[in-house]
C-alpha positions in Angstrom: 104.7 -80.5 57.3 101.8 -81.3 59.7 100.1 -78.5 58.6 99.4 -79.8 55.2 98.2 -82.8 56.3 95.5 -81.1 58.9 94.2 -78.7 56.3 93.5 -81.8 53.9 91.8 -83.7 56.7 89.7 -80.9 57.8 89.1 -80.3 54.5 87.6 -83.6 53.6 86.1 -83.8 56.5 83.9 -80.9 55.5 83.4 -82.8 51.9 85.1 -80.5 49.9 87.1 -80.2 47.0 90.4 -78.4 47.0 88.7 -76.2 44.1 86.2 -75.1 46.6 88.2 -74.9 49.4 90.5 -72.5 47.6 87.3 -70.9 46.2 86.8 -69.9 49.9 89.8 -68.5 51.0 90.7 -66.6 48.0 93.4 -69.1 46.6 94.0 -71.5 43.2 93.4 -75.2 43.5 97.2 -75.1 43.1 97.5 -73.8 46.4 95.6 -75.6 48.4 97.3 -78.6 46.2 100.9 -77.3 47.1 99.8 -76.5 51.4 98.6 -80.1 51.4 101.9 -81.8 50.2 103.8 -79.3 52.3 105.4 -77.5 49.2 104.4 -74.7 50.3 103.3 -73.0 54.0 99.9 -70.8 54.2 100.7 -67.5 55.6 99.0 -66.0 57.9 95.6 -64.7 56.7 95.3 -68.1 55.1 95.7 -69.3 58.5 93.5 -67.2 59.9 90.8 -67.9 57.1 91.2 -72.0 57.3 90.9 -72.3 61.0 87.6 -70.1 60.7 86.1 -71.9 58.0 87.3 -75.1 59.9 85.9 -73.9 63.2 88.9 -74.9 65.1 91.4 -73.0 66.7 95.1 -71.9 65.0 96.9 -73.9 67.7 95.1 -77.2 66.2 95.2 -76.5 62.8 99.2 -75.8 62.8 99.5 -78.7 66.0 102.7 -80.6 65.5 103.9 -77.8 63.2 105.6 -75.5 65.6 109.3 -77.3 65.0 109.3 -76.2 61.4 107.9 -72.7 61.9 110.7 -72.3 64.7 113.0 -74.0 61.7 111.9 -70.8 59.7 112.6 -68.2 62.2 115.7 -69.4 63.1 116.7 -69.4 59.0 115.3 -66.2 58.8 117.4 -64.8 61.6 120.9 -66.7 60.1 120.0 -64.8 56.3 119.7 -61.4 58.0 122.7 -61.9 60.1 124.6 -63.0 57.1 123.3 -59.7 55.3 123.9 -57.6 58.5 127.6 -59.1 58.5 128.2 -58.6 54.5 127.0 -55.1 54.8 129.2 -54.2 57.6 132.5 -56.2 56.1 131.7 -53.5 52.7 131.8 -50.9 55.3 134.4 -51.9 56.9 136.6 -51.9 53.3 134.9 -48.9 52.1 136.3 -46.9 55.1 140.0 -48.6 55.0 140.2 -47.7 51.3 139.1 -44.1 51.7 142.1 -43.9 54.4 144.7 -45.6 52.1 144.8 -42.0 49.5 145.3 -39.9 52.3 148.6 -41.4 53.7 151.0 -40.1 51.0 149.7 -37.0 52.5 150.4 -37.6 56.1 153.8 -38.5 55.0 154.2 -35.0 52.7 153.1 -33.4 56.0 155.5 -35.7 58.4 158.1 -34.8 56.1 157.5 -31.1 56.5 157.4 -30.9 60.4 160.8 -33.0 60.4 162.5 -30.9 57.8 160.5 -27.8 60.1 161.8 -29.2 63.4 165.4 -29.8 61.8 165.6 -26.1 60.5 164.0 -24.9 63.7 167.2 -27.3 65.7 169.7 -25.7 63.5 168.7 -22.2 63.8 168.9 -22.7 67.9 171.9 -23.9 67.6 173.5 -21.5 65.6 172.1 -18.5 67.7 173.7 -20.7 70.8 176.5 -20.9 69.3 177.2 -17.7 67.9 176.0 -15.9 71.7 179.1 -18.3 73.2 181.4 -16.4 70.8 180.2 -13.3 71.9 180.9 -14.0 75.4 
């Protein structure tokens, strides 16, 4: 990470340590250890903070760093898609399985409009029947 390497340059450029550096931007010497081998990335107030204390602007003190902070949108976007696709694959389930209980019902009632119908075809038929007798 670029970025690591600036903040150590600017920082001993200004003749400090990274105890005092950290000191001034409300951080451990770990920190400013771990942002200067690239183990870890400042966030934004630290940004803020260095390139003031610095006196140069954000654009120079992250220069060179913009492919990795693209790298970390972009892998932020693929994790919430994966979440967004998880979440909606449950839903998906939840809803076929609360449908699967209710189709021996939908059967019982099938059953009971065909038997319905069938007693309803017989009784027409009979009555046809029975009026071509009287005739």
């Amino acid at each position: 990470m670029e970025v690591g390497k600036q903040i150590k340059n600017f920082r001993q450029d200004l003749k400090l340590s990274q105890e005092e550096l950290a000191s001034k931007i409300f951080v451990t010497r770990q920190t400013i250890s771990n942002l200067e081998n690239g183990k870890n990335y400042p966030d934004v107030n630290s940004l803020i903070m260095l390139s003031q204390l610095f006196t140069t602007s954000l654009d120079i003190l992250v220069k060179g760093d913009v492919i990795e902070m693209k790298k970390q949108v972009s892998q932020d976007d693929v994790r919430r898609f994966k979440l967004d696709t998880i979440i909606f694959t449950v839903l998906i389930i939840l809803t076929v399985i609360s449908v699967v209980p209710l189709v021996p019902l939908f059967r019982i009632v099938r059953d009971c409009i065909m038997a319905f119908n069938c007693k309803s075809y017989d009784i027409l038929c009979n009555a046809t029947e029975q009026t071509k007798k009287e005739q």
